[in-house]
Legacy VTK file of the C-alpha trace (Angstrom):
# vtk DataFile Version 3.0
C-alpha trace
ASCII
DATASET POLYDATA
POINTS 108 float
-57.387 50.025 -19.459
-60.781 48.679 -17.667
-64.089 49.314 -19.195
-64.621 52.030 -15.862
-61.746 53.978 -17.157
-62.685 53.596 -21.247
-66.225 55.046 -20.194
-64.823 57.943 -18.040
-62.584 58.874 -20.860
-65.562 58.524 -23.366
-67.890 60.587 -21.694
-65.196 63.306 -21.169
-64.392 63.341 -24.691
-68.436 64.153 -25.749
-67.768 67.258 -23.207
-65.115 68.140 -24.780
-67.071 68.707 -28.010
-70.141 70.445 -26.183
-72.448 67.613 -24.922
-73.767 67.834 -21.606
-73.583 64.614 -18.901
-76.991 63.310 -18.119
-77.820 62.357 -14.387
-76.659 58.426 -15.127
-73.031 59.859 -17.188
-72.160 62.196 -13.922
-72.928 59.813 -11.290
-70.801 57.017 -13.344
-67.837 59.038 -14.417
-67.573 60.662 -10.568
-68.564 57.443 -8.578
-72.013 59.035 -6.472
-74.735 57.882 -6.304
-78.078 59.446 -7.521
-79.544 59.987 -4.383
-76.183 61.963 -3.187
-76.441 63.960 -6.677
-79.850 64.726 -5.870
-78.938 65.691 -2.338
-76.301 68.413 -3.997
-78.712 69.239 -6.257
-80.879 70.830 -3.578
-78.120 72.163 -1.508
-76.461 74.197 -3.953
-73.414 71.862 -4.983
-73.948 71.477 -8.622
-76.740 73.239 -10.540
-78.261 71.348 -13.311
-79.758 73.000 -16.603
-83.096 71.195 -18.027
-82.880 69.423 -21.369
-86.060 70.202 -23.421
-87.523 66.764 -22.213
-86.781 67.882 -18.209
-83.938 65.779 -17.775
-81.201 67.371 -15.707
-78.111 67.896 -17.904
-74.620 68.496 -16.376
-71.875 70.854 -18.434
-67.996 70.996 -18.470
-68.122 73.412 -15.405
-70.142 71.055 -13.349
-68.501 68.206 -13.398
-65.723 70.277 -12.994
-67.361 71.425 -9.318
-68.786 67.946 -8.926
-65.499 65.979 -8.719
-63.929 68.773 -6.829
-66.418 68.153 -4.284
-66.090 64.421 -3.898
-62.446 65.381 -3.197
-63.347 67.898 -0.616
-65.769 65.260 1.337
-63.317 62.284 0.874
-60.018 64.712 1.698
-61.428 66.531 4.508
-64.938 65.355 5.347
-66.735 68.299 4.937
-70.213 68.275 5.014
-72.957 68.508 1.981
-73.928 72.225 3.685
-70.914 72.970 3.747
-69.493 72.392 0.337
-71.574 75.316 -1.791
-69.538 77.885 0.118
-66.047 76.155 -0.104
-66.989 75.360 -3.607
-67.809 79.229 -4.735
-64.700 80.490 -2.436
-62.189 78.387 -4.198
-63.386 79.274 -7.415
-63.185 82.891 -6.418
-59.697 82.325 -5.297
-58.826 80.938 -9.016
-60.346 83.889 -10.305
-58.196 86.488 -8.530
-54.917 84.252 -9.089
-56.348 84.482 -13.305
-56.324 88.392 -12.650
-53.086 88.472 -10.692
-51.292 86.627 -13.472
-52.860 89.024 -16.303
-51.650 92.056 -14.336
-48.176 90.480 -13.689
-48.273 90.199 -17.384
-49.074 93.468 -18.356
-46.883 95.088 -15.696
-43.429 92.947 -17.123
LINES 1 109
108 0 1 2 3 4 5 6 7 8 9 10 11 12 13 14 15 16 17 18 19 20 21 22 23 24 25 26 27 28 29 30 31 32 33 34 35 36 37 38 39 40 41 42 43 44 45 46 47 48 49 50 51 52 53 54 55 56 57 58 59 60 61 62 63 64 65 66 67 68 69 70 71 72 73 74 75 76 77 78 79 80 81 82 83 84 85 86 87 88 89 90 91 92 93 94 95 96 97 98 99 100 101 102 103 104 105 106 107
């Protein structure tokens, strides 16, 4: 395993028990850089929450959205002002297929 991978899976693991990725952690583990974060940032891609010394923290759910959008603009080139709105639709889409399943439970 290279040291790339060993971090990844380090930093994942601290999520996993409730820490949140700092700007350095997010850009490592998803290969951006921080100008590109900062860019999503202020289009709507990811949304930070402030740590109490004003450093931007990253959760579970945002690195979630992060490395979905990577895929998105390496898969099928979308654009930065595009990705909020692709982002939010597919995760609306996984909410409806969550509800769809629940009622197909209830209804068998």
């Amino acid at each position: 395993m290279n040291q790339r991978h060993e971090d990844a899976v380090a930093i994942v693991e601290e999520l996993a028990v409730g820490q949140a990725l700092d700007v350095s952690e997010l850009c490592r583990v998803c290969e951006l850089s921080q100008e590109l974060l900062i860019e999503w940032v202020a289009e709507g891609v990811t949304e930070p929450r402030s740590s109490r010394s004003g450093e931007w923290r990253f959760g579970p759910r945002q690195l979630k959205r992060v490395r979905k959008a990577r895929r998105l603009q390496a898969d099928l080139g979308l654009e930065t002002t595009a990705l909020p709105l692709v982002l939010d639709l597919l995760d609306e889409v996984e909410q409806l297929r969550r509800r769809v399943r629940l009622l197909e439970r209830l209804v068998d």
